[in-house]
N, C-alpha and C positions, 0 to 999 in steps of 0.2 A: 099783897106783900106787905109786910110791916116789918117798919124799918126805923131805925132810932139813932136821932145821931148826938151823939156828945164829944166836946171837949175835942172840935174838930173832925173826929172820928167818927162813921156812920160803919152802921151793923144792919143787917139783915138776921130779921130772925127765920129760922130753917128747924125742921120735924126735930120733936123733941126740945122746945125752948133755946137751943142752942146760937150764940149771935157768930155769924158768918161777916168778917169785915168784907167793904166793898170801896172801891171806888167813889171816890166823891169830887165833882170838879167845882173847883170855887173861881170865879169869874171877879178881872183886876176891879169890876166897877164895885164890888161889896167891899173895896177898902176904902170907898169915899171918894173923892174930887182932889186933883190934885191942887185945885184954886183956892178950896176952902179947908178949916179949920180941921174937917172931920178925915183928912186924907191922913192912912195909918203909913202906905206904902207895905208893901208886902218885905220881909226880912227875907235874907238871903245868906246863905253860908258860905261865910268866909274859907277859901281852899288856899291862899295862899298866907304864909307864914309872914307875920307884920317883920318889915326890915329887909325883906327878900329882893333882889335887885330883876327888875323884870326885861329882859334881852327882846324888844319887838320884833327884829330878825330871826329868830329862834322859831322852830317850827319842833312841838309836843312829836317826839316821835320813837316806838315801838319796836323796840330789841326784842328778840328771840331766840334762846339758844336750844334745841331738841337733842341735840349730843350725848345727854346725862353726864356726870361729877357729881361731886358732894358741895362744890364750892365755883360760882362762876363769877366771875367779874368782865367789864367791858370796857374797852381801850381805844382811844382815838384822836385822831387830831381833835375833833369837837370838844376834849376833855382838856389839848396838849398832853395825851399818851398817859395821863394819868387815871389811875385802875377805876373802876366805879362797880361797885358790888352789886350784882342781879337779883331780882326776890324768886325764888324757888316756887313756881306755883303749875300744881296738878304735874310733875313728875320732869316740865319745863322748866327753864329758867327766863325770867322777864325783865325789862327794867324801860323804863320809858323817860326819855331825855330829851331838852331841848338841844334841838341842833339845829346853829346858826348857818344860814341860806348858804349854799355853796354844794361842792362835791369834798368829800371827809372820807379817808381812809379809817379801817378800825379793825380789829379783833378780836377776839375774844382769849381769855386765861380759866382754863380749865384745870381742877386743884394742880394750880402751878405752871403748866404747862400752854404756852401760844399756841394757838390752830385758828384758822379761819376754816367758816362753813362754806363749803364745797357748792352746796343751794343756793345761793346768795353771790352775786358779780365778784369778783376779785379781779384785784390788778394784774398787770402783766407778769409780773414775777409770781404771783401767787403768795405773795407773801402776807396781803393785805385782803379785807372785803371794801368794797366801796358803795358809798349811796352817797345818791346827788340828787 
């Protein structure tokens, strides 16, 4: 097998001269020692937006609406009832929110229209979903 790697990137080459990229694991000790001069530290991407306020109660969690609209948004005490617009993806609608530890009433607004999903716990009145 012959394999070439540059610029991070390693290729295998495959029938007909063609470079097939591959897998390459780079291991923390080829960035040096953390004791001495020659330690690079590995960089890492920044995913939160500088000035962001970060809620350590908050738990990253994973709305779903299957219903179809043109237009979803999602509503809940986690928000204080204010609307928060869902990303449209593969024919669903999604949106993923920190929500602070507790149990949080919520629903969903469908072009305009309140419904909560029927698949998912609702309160007693049915007027709300809940997750706790």
């Amino acid at each position: 097998m012959n394999v070439l790697f540059t610029n991070n990137r390693t290729f295998e080459f495959v029938a007909g001269g063609r470079k097939k990229p591959v897998l390459c694991y780079q291991s923390s000790s080829e960035y040096g020692n953390e004791d001495t001069d020659d330690f690079k530290g590995r960089l890492r991407a920044s995913t939160i937006t500088e000035g962001t306020a970060i809620n350590e109660n908050a738990l990253p969690t994973v709305f779903k609406w299957e219903g179809g609209g043109k237009e979803v948004f999602i509503t809940g005490t986690f928000s204080e009832w204010k609307p928060i617009k869902m990303c449209h993806s593969h024919g669903d609608f999604v949106a993923i929110i920190d929500v602070p530890e507790g149990t949080h009433n919520y629903k969903f607004v469908v072009d305009g229209q309140e419904v909560v999903d029927d698949n998912i716990t609702v309160d007693e009145e049915k007027r709300n979903n809940v997750i706790n």
